[in-house]
SEBADREN-818115 format. One record per residue (C-alpha): residue number from 1; x, y, z; residue in three letters. Coordinates in steps of 0.25 Angstrom, whole numbers, padded with zeros to 4 digits. Example, Ala and Ser with C-alpha at 12.3 -4.5 7.8 and 13.67 -1.06 7.14 Angstrom:
// residues 2
(r 1; (0049; -0018; 0031); "ala");
(r 2; (0055; -0004; 0029); "ser");
***
This chain:
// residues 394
(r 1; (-0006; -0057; -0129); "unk");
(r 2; (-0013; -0051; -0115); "unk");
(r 3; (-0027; -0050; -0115); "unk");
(r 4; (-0033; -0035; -0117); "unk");
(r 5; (-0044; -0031; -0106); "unk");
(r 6; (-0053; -0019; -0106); "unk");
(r 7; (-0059; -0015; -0093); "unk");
(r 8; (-0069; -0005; -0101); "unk");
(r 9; (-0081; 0006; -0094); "unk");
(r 10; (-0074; 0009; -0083); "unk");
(r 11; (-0069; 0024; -0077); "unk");
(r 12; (-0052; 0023; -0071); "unk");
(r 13; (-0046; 0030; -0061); "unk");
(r 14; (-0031; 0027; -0066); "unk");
(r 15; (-0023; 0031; -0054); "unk");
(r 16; (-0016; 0042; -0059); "unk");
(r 17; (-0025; 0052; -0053); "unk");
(r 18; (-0033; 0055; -0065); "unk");
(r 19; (-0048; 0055; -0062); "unk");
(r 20; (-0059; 0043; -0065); "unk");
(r 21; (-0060; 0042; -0080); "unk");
(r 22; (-0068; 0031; -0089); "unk");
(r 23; (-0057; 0023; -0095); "unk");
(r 24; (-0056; 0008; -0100); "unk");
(r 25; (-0044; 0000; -0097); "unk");
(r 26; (-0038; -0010; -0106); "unk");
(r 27; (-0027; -0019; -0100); "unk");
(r 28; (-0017; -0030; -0107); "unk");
(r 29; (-0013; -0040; -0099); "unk");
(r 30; (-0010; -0034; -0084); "unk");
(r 31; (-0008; -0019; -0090); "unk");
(r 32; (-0016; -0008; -0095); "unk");
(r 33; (-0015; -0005; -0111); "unk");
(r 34; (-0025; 0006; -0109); "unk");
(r 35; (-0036; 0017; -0104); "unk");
(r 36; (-0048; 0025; -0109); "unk");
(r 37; (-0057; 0020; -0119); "unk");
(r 38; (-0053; 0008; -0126); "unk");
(r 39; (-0060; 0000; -0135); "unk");
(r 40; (-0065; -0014; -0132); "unk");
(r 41; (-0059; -0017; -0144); "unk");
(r 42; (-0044; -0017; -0137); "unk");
(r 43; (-0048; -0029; -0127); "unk");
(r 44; (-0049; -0044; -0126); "unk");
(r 45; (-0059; -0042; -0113); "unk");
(r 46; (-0067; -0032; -0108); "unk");
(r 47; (-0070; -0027; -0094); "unk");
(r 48; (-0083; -0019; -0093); "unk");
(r 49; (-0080; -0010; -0081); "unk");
(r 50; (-0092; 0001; -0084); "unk");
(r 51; (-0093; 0008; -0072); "unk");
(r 52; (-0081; 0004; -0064); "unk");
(r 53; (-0069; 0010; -0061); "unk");
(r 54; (-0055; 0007; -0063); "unk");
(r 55; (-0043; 0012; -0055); "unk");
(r 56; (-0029; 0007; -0052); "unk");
(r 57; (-0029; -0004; -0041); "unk");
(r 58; (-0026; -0001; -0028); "unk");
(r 59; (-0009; -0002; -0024); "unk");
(r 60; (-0007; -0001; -0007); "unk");
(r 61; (0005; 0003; -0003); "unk");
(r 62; (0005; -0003; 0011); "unk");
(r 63; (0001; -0016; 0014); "unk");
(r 64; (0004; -0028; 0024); "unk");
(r 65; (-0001; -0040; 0016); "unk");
(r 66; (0005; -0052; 0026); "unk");
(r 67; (-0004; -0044; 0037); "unk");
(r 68; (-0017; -0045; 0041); "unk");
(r 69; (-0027; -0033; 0039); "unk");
(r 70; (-0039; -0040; 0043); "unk");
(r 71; (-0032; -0043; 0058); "unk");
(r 72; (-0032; -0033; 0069); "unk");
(r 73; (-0019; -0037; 0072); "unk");
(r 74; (-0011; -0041; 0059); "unk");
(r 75; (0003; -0039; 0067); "unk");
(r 76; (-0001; -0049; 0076); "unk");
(r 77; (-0007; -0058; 0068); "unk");
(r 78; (0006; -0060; 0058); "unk");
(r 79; (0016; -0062; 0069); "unk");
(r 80; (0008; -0074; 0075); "unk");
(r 81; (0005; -0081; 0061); "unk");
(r 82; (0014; -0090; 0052); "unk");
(r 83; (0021; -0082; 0039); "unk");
(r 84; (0010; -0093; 0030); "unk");
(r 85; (-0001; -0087; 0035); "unk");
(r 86; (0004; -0073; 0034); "unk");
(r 87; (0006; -0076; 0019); "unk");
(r 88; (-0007; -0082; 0017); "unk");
(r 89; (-0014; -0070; 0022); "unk");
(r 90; (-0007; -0059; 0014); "unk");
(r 91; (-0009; -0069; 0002); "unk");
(r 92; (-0025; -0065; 0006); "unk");
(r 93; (-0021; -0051; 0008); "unk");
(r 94; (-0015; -0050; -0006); "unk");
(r 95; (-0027; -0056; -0011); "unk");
(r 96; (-0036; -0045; -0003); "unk");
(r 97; (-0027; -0033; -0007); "unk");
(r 98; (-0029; -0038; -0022); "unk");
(r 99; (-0044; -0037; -0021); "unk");
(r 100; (-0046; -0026; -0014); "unk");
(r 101; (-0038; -0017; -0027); "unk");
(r 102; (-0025; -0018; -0022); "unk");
(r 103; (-0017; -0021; -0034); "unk");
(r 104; (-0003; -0018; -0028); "unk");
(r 105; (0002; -0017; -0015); "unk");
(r 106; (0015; -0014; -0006); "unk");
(r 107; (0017; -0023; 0006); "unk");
(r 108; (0023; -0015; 0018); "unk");
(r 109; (0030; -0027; 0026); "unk");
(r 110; (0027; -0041; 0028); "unk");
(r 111; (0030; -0053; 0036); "unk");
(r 112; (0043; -0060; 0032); "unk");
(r 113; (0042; -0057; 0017); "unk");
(r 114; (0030; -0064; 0016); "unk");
(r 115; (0027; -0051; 0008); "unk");
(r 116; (0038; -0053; -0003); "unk");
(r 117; (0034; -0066; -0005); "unk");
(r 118; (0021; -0062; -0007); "unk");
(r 119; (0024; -0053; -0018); "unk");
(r 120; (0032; -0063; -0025); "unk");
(r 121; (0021; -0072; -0026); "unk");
(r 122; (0011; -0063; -0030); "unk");
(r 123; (0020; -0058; -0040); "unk");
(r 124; (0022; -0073; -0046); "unk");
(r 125; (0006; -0074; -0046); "unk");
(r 126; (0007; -0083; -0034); "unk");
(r 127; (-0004; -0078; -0028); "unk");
(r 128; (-0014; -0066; -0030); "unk");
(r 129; (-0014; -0051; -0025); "unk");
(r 130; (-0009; -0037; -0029); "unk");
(r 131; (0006; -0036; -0033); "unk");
(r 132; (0015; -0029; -0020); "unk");
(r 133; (0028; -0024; -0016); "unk");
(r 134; (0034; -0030; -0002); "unk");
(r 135; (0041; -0024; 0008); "unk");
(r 136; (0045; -0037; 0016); "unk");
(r 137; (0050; -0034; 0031); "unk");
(r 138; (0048; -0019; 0035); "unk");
(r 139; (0058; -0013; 0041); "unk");
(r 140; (0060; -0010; 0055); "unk");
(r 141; (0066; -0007; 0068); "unk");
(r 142; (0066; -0016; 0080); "unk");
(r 143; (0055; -0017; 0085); "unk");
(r 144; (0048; -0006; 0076); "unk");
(r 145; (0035; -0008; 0068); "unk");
(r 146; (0033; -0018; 0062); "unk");
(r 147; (0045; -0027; 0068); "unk");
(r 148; (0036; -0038; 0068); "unk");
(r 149; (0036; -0041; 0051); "unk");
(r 150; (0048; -0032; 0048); "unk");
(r 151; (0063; -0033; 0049); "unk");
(r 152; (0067; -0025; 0062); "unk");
(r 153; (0081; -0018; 0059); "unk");
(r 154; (0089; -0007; 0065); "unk");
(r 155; (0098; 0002; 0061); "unk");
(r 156; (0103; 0005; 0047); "unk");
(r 157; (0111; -0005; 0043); "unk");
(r 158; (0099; -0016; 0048); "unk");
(r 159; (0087; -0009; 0042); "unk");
(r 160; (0098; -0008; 0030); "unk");
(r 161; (0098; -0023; 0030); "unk");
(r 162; (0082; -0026; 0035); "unk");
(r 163; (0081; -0017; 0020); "unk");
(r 164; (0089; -0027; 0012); "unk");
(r 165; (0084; -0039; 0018); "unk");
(r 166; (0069; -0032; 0013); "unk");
(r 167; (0075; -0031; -0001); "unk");
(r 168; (0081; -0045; -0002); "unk");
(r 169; (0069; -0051; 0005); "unk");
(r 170; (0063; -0045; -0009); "unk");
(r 171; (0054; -0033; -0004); "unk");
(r 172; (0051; -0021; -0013); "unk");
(r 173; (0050; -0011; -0002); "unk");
(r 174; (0056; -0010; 0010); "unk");
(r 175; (0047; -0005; 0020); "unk");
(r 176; (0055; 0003; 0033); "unk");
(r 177; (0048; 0005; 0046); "unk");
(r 178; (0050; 0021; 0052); "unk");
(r 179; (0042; 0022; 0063); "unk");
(r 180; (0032; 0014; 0072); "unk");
(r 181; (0020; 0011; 0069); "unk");
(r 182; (0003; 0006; 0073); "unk");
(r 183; (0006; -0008; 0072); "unk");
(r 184; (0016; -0012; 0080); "unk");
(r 185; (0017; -0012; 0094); "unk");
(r 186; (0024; -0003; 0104); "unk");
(r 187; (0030; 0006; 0092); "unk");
(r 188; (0025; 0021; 0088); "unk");
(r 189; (0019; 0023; 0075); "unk");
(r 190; (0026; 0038; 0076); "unk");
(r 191; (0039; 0032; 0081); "unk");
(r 192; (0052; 0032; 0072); "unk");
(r 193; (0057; 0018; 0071); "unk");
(r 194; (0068; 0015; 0058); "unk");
(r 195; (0075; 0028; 0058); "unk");
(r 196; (0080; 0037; 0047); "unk");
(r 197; (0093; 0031; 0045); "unk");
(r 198; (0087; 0016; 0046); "unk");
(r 199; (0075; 0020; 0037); "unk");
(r 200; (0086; 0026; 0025); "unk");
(r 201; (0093; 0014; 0025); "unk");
(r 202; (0082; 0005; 0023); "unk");
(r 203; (0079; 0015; 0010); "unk");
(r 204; (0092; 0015; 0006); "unk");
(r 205; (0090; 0000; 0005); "unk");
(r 206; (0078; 0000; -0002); "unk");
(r 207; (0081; 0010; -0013); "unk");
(r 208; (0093; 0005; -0016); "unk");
(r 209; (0085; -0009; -0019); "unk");
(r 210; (0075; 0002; -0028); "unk");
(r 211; (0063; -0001; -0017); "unk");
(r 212; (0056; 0009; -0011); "unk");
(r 213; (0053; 0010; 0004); "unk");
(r 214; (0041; 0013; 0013); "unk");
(r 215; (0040; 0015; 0028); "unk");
(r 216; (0031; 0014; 0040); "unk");
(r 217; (0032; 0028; 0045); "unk");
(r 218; (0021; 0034; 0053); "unk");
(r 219; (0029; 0044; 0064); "unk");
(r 220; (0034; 0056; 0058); "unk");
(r 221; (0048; 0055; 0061); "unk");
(r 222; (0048; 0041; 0055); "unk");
(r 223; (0041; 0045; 0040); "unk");
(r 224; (0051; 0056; 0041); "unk");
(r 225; (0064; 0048; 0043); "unk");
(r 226; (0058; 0039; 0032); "unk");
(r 227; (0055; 0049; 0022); "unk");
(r 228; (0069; 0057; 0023); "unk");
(r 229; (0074; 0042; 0023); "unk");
(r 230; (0068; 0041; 0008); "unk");
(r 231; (0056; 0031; 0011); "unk");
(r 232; (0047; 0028; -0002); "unk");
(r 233; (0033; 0028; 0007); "unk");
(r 234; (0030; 0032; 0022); "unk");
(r 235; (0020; 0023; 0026); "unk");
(r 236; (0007; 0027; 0036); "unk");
(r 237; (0016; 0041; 0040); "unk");
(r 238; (0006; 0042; 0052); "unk");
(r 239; (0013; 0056; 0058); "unk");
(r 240; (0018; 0064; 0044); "unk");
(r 241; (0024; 0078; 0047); "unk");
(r 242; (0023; 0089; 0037); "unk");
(r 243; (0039; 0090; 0037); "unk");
(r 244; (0037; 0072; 0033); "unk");
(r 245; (0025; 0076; 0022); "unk");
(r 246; (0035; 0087; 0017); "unk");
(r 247; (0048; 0076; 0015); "unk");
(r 248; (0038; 0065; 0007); "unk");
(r 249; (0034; 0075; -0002); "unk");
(r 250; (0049; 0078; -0005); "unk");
(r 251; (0052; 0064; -0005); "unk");
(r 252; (0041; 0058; -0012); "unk");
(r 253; (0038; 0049; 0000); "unk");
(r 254; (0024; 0042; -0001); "unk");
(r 255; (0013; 0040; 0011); "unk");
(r 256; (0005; 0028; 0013); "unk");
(r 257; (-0004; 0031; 0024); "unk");
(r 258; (-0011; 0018; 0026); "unk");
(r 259; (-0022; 0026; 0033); "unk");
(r 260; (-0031; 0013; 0034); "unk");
(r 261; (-0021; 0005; 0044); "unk");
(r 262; (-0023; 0015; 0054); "unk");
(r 263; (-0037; 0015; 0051); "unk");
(r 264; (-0039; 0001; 0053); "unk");
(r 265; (-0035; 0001; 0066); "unk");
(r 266; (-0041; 0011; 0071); "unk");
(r 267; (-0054; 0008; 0066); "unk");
(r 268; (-0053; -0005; 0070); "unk");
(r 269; (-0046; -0004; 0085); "unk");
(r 270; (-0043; -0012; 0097); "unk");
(r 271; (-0056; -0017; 0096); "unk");
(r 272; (-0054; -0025; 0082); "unk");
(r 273; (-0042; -0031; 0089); "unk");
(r 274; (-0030; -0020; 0084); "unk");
(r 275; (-0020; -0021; 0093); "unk");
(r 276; (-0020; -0008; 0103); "unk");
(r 277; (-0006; -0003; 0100); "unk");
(r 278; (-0011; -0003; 0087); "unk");
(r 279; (-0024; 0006; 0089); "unk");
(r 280; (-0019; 0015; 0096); "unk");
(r 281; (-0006; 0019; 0088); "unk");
(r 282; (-0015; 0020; 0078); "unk");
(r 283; (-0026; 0028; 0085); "unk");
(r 284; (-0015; 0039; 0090); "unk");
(r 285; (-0011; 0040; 0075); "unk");
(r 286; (-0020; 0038; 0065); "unk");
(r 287; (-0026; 0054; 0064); "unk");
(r 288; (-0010; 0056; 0062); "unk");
(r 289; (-0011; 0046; 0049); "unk");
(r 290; (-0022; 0051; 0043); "unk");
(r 291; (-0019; 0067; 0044); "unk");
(r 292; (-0004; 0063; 0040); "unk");
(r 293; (-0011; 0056; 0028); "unk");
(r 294; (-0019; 0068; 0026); "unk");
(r 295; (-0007; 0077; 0026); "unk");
(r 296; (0003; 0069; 0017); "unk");
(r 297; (-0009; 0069; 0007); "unk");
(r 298; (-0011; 0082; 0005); "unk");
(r 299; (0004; 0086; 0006); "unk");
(r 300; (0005; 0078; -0007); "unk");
(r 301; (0013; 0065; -0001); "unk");
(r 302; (0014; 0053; -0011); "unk");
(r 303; (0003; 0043; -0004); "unk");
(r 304; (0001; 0029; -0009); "unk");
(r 305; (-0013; 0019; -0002); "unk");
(r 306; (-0006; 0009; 0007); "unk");
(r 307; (-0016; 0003; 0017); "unk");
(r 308; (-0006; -0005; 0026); "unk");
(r 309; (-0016; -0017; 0025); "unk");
(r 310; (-0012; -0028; 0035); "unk");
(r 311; (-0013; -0017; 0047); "unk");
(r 312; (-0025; -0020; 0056); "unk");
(r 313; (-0038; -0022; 0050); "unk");
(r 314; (-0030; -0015; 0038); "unk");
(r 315; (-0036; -0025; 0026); "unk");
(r 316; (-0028; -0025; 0013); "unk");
(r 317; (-0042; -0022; 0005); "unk");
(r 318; (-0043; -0008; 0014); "unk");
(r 319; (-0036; 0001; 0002); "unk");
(r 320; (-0047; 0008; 0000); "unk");
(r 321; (-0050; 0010; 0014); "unk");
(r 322; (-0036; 0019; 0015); "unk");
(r 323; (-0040; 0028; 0003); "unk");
(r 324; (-0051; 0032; 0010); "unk");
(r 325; (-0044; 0034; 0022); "unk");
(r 326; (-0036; 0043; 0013); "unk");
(r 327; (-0047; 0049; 0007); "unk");
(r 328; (-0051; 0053; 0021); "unk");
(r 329; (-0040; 0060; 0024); "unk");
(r 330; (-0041; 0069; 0013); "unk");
(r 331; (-0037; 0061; 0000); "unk");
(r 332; (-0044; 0061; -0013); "unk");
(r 333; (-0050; 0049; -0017); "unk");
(r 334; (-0042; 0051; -0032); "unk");
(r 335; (-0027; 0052; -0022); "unk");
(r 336; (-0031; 0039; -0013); "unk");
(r 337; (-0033; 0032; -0028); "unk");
(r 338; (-0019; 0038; -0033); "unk");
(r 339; (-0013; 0033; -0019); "unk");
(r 340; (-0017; 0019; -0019); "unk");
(r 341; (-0015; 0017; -0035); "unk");
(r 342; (-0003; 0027; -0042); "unk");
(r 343; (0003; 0032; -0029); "unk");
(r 344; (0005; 0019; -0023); "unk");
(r 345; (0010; 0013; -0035); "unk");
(r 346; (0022; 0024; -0038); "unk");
(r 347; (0025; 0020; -0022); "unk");
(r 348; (0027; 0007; -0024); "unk");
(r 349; (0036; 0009; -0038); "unk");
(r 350; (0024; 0001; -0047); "unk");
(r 351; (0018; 0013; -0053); "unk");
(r 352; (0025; 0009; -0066); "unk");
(r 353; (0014; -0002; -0067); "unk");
(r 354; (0002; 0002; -0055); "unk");
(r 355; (-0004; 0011; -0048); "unk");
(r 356; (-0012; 0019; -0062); "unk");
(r 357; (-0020; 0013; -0073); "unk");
(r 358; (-0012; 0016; -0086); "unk");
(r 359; (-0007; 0011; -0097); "unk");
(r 360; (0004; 0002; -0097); "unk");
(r 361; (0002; -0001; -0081); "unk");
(r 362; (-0002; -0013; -0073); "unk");
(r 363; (-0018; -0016; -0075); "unk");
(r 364; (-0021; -0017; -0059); "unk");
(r 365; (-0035; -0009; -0056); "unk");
(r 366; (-0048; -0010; -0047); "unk");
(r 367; (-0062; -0009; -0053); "unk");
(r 368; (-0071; 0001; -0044); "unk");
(r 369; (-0087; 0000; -0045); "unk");
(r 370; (-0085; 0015; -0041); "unk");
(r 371; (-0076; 0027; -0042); "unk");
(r 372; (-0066; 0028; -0029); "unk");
(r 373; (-0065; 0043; -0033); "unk");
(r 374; (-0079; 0044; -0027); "unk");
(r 375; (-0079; 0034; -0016); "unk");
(r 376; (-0065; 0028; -0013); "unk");
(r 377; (-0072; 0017; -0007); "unk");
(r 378; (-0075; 0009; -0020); "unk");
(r 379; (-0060; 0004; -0020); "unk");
(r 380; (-0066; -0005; -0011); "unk");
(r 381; (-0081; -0006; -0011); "unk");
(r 382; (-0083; -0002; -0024); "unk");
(r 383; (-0071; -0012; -0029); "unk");
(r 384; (-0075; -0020; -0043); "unk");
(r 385; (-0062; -0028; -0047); "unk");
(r 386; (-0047; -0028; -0048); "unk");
(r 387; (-0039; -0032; -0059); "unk");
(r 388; (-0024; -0034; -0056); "unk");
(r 389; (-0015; -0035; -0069); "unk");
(r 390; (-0028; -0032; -0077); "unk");
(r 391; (-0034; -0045; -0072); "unk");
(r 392; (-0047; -0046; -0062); "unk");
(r 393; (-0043; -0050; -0047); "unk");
(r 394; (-0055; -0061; -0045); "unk");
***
């Protein structure tokens, strides 16, 4: 029989919008058996949280975990190191993700399937680190963004294929690139790259696997093609048109922002060793970012927290630093919870068993020493413990 636990005197945000509200949690083994005043009666152990409070654990929706956020230059640095190393860093980044709250994670394209193999292992409990989904090889054109880790293909019948091989390599999403984008050289981040027909067959692909699908797209023509196209999520959608807004709320279509990655380099510049192409694509566009942001948001667009760690000077621990960027732009401090807990889970298909605190569901949560619904900032600063499966990450 599994051991009961009683995390008793603490207030929970459960991630399904309701308000702050004093509850205990009992957990059985890796799920939750129940909330609200229980008896110490019902538990083998006790957990004395008086004071703290509990909310579901963090899930980001776009990460890069074989890259490197504390480098200037992750792009560089991966294409010069050996495949070893880039596996013994993200085993790190994992590690880092893990303490910082996140609990789950999407991975948004690796280097040659290090990702997938990743996953497996952590799923065999080969090594620690929150759960995630892979995306393997991205999928672009020639040359496009990010040709140096994806798989360039052209035309339908080859990104048809590029899909397939994604699938058979093991990854749960297949990740489609739209447009150009800040990281790559001598591509726009407003230029359409994949195009409409290229980008359906891809999907195509994907659903008929039962995967969802997400895309780079930060130019307006390219979210456009992608959305019509059936995309699950648009990923930073840097230039959004109403007439885009209008068509991912008839589809359902979810934003991640990734509002810190411009961020990042911005505040860090030339001067912290960022590549110049880098700077300046992302100086003539990220006021376009944050007011498209802004108007998705209060259009009523589905958004879930992705960070897009691995980016320059983009850590994996800087999830909290993306809500306030939200939060800046006009966000509530309860929505940019929902986004990084309920919302993101339904995006990646695990709200079954994440994303909420309820009964019946998986026992991932962070212990705050203060209420993030008065300062957003104690998901980080303010950061008690994490329990993953019911059990305390040391």
């Amino acid at each position: 029989m599994t051991e009961k636990t009683l995390f008793k005197g603490a207030s929970i945000i459960d991630g399904t919008g309701e308000g702050l509200r004093k509850a205990d949690l009992l957990i059985e083994g890796k799920n939750i058996l129940e909330i609200g005043n229980l008896s110490i009666d019902n538990a083998k152990s006790i957990v004395d949280l008086s004071g703290k409070i509990i909310m579901p654990g963090l899930i980001n929706a776009h990460v890069h975990v074989n890259l490197d956020g504390d480098s200037p230059d992750p792009a560089t640095l991966i294409s010069k190191e050996t495949t070893h190393m880039t596996t013994i860093r993200s085993i790190r980044n994992l590690e880092k993700l893990l303490r910082s709250g996140v609990t789950y994670f999407r991975d948004m394209g690796g280097r040659d399937y290090i990702d997938i193999d990743l996953r497996n292992a952590r799923n065999q409990g080969l090594i620690n680190g929150p759960e995630f989904l892979v995306s393997g090889k991205c999928l672009t054109m020639t040359g496009g963004h990010g040709w140096f880790m994806g798989r360039e293909c052209d035309g339908v019948d080859e990104v048809r294929k590029a899909a397939r091989e994604q699938l058979k390599a093991g990854a749960d999403i297949i990740k489609i690139m739209a447009t150009g984008g800040i990281m790559t050289a001598g591509v726009e981040p407003g230029a359409q790259q994949l195009n409409f027909d290229e980008l359906r067959a891809a999907i195509e692909e994907a659903n008929k696997a039962g995967k969802k699908t997400a895309t780079h797209a930060q130019g307006s023509t390219g979210i456009m093609n992608a959305v019509r196209a059936g995309i699950d999520s648009v990923e930073h959608g840097i230039f959004l048109t109403d007439e885009v807004i209008e068509l991912m709320l008839k589809n359902g279509t979810y934003l991640v922002p990734t509002l810190v990655a411009p961020y990042a380099i911005f505040k860090g510049g030339v001067e912290a060793g960022i590549p110049a192409y880098a700077v300046e694509k992302t100086k003539a566009s990220i006021t376009s970012h944050n007011e498209s942001f802004a108007k998705a948001y209060k259009a009523g667009v589905k958004i879930a927290m992705g960070t897009d760690a691995g980016t320059p000077l983009n850590k994996t621990d800087m999830s909290c630093l993306e809500l306030k960027l939200m939060m800046d732009a006009g966000a509530s401090a309860m929505d940019v919870i929902l986004f990084s807990t309920r919302n993101a889970a339904n995006l990646l298909g695990i709200d079954a068993q994440y994303g909420t605190l309820e009964k019946g569901k998986i026992a991932d949560f962070i212990v705050l020493d203060e209420d993030p619904l008065k300062d957003i900032g104690a998901i980080q600063n303010k950061l008690h413990s994490v329990y993953k499966h019911g059990k305390l990450v040391e």
